[in-house]
N, CA, C and O of each residue as an XYZ file, in Angstrom:
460
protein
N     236.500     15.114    144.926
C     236.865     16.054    143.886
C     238.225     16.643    144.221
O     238.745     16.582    145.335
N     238.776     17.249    143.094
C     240.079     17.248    143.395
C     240.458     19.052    143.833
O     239.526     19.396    144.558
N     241.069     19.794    143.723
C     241.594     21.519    144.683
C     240.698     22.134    142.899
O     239.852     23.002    143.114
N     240.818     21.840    141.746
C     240.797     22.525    140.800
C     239.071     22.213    140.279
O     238.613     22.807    139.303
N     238.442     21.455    140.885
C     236.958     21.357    140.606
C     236.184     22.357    141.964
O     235.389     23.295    141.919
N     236.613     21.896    142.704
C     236.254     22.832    144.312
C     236.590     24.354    143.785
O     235.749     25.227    144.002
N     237.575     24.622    143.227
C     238.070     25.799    143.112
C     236.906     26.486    142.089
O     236.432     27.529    142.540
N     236.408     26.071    140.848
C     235.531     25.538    139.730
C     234.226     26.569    140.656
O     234.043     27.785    140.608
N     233.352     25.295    141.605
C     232.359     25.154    142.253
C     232.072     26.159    143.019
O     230.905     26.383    143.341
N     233.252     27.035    143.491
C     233.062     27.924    145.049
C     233.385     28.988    144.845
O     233.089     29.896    145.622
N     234.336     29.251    143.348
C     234.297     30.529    142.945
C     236.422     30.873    143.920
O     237.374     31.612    143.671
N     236.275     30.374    144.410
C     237.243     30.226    145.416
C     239.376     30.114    144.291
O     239.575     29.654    143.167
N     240.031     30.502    144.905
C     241.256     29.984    143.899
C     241.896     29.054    144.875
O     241.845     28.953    146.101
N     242.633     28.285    143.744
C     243.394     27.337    144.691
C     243.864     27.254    145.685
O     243.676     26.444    146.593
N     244.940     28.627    145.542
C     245.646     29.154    146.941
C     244.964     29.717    147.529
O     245.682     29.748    148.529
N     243.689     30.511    147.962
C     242.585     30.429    148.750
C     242.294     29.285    149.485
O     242.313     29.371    150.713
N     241.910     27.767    148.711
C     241.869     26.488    148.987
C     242.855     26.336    150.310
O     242.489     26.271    151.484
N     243.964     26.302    149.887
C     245.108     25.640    150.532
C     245.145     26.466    151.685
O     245.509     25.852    152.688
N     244.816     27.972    151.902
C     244.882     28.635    152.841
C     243.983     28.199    154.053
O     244.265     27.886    155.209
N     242.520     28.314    153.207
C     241.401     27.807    154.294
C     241.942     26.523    154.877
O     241.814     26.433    156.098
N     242.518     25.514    154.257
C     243.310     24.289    155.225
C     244.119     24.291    156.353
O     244.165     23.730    157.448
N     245.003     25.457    155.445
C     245.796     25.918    156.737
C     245.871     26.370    157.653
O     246.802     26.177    158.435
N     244.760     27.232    157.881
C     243.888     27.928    158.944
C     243.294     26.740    160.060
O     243.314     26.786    161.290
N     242.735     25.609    159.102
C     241.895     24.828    159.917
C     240.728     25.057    159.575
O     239.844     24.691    160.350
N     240.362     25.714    158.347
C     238.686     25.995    158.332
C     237.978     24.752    157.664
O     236.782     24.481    157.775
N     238.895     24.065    156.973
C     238.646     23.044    156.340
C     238.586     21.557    156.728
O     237.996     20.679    156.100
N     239.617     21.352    158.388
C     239.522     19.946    158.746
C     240.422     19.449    158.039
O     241.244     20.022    157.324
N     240.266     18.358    158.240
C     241.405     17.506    158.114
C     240.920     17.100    156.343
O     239.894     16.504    156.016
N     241.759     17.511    155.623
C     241.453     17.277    154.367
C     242.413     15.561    153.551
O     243.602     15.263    153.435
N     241.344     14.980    153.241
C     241.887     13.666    152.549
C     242.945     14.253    151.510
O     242.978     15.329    150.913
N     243.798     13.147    151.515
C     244.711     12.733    150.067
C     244.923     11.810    149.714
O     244.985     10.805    150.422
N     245.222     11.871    147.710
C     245.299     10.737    147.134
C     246.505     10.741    146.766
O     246.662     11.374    145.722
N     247.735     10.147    147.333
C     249.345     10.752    146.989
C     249.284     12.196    147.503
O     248.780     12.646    148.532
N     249.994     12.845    146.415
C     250.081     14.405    146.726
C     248.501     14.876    146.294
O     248.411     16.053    146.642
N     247.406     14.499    145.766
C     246.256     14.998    145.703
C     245.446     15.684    146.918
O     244.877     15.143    147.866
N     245.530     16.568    146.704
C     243.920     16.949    147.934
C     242.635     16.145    147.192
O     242.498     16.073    145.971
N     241.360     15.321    148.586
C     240.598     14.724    147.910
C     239.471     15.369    148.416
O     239.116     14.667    149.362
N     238.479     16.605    148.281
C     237.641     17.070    148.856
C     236.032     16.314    148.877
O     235.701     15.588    147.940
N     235.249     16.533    149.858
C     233.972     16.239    149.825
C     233.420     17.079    149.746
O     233.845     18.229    149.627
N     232.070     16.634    149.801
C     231.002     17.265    149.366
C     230.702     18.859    150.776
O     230.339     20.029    150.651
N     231.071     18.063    151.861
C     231.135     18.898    153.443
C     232.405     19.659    153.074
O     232.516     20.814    153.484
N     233.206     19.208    152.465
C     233.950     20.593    152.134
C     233.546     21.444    151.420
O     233.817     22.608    151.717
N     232.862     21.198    150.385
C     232.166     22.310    149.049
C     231.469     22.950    150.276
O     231.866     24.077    150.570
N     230.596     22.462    150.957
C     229.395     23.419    151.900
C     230.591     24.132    152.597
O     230.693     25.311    152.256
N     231.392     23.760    153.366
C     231.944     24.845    154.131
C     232.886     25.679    153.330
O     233.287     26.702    153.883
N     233.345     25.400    152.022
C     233.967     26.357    151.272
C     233.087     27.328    150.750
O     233.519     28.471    150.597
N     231.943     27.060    150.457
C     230.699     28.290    150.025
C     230.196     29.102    151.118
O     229.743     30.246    151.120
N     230.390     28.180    152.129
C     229.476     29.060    153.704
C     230.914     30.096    153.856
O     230.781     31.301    154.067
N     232.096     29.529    153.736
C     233.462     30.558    153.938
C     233.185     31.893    152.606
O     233.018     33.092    152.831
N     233.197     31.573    151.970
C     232.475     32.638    150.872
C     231.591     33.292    151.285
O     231.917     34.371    151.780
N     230.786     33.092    151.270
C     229.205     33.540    151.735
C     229.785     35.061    152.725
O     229.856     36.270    152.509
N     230.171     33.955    154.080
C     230.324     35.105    155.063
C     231.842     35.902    154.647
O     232.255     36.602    155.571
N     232.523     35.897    153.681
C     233.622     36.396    153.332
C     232.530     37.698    152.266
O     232.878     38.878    152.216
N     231.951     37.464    151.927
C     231.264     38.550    150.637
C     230.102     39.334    151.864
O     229.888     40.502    151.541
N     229.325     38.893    153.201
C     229.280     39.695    153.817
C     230.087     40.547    154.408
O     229.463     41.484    154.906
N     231.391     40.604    154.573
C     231.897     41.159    155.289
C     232.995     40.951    156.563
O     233.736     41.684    157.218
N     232.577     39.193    156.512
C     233.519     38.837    157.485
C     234.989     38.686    157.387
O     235.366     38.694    156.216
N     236.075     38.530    158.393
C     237.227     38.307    157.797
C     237.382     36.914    158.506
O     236.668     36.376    159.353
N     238.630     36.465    157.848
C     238.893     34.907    158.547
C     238.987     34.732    159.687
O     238.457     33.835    160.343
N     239.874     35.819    160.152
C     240.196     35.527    161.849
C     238.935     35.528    162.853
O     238.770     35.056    163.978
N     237.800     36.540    161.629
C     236.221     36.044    162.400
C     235.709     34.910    162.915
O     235.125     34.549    163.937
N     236.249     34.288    161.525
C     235.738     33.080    161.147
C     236.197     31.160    161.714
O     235.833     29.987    161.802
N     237.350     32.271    161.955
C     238.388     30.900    162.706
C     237.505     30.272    163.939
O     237.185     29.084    163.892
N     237.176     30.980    164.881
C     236.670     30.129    166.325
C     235.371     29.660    165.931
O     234.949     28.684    166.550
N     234.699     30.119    165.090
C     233.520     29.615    164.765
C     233.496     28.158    163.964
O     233.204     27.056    164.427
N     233.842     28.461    162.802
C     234.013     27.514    161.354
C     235.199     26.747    161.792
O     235.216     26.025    160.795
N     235.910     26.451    162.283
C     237.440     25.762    162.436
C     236.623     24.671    163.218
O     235.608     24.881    163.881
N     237.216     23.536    163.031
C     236.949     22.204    163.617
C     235.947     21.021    163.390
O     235.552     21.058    162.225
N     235.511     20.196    163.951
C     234.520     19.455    162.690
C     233.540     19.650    162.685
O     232.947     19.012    161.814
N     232.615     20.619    163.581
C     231.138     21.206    163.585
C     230.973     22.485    163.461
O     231.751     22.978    164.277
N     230.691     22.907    163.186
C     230.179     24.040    162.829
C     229.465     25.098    164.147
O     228.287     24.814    164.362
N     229.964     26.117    164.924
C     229.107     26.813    165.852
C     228.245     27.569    165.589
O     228.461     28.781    165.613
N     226.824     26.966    165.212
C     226.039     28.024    164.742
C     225.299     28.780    165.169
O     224.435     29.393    164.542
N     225.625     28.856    166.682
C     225.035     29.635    167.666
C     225.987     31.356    167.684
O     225.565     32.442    168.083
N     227.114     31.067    167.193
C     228.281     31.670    167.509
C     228.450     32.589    166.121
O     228.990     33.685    165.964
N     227.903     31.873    165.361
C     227.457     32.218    163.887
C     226.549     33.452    163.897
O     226.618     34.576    163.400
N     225.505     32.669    164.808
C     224.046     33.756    164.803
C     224.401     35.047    165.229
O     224.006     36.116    164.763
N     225.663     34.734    166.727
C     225.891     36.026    167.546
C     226.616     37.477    166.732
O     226.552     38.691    166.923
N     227.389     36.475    165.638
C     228.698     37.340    165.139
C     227.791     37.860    163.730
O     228.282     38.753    163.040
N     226.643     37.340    163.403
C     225.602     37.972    161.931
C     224.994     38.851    163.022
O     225.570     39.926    162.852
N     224.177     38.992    164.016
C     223.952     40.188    164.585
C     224.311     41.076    165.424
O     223.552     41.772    166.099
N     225.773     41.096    165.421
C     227.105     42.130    165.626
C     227.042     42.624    164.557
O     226.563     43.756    164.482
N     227.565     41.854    163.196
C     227.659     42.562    162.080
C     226.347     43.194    161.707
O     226.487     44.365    161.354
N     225.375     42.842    161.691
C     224.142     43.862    161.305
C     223.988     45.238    162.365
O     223.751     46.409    162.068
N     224.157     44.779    163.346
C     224.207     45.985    164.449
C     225.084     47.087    164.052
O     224.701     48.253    164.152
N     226.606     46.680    163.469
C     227.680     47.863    163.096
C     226.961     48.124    161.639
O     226.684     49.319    161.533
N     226.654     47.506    160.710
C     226.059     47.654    159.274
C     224.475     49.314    159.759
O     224.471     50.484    159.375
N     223.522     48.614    160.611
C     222.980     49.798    161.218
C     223.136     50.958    161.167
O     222.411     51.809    160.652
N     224.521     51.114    161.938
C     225.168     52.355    162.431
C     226.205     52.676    160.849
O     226.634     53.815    160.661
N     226.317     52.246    160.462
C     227.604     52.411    159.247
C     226.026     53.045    158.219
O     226.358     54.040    157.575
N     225.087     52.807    158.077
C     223.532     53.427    157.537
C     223.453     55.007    157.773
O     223.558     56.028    157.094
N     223.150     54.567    159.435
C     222.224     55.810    159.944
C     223.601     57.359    159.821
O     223.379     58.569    159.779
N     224.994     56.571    159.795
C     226.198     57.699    159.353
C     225.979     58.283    158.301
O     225.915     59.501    158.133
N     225.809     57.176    157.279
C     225.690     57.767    155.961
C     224.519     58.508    155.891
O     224.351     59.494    155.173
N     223.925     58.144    156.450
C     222.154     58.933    156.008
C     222.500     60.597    156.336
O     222.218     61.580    155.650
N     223.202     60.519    157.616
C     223.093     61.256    157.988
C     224.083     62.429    157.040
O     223.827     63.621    157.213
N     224.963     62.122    156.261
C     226.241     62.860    156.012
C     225.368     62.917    154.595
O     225.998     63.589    153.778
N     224.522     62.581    154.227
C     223.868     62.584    153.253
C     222.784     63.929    152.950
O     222.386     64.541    151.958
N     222.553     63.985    154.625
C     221.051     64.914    154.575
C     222.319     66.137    154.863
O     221.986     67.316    154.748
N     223.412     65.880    155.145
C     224.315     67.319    155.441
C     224.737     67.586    154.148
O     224.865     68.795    153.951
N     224.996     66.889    153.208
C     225.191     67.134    151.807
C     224.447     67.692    151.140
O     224.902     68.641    150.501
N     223.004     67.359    150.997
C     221.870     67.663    150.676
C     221.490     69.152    150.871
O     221.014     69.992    150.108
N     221.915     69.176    152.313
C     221.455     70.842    152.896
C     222.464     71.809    152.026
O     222.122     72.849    151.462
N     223.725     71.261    152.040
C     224.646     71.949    151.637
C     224.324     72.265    149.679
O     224.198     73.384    149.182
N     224.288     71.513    149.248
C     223.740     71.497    148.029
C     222.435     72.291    147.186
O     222.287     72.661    146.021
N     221.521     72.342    148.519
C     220.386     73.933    148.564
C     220.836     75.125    148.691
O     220.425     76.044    147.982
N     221.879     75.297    149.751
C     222.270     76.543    149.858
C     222.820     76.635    148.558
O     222.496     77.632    147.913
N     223.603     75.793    148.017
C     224.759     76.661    146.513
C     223.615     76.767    145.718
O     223.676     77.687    144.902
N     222.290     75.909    145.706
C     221.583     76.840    144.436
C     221.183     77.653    144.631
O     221.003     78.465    143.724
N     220.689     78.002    146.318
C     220.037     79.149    146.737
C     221.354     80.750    146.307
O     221.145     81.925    146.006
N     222.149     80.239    146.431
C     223.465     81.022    145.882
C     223.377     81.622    144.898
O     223.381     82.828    144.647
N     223.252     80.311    144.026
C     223.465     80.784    142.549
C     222.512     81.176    141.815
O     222.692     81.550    140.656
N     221.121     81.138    142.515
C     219.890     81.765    141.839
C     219.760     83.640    142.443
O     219.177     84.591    141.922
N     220.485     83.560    143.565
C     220.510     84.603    143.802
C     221.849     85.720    143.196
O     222.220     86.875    143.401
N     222.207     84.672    142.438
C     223.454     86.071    141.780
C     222.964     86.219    140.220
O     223.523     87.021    139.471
């Protein structure tokens, strides 16, 4: 398939495309003349680059892992429960700035019922 069906499929834009190549996330990508000729192992690793791009990851995450012709999915596992570990704590902050809001928000009615 050619940069503008992939692009289609993955939600992804062209120059996105061409970037992930350039990085190396993509491997060694076929051509037909000046065509990029993608496979099907590219669609998977252009959606798995998505995927962990809409969790939260950034590329340079993504580089030692996803870059090259296999996939580290051990390295994968380590860096999804890093990110859930900080996601945790980025929670229990909010919860917390939440129940301080909350408190704060009793007192002004307690305020304003009392005037």
């Amino acid at each position: 398939m050619y940069i503008g069906e992939l692009a289609r499929l993955t939600g992804a834009t062209p120059k996105a495309l061409r970037h992930y190549e350039a990085l190396g996330l993509l491997g060694e990508v076929r051509r037909a003349g000046a065509y990029r000729r993608y496979s099907q192992q590219d669609l998977a690793q252009v959606t798995l680059i998505r995927q962990a791009q809409a969790l939260g990851f950034r590329l340079a995450e993504l580089l030692p892992i996803l870059a090259g012709i296999d996939t580290d999915w051990a390295a994968l596992g380590r860096h999804i429960a890093a990110k859930r570990s900080q996601l945790q704590e980025e929670i229990a902050r909010l919860q917390a700035l939440d129940a301080r809001l909350l408190a704060i928000d009793g007192e002004i009615k307690d305020c304003l019922q009392r005037a």
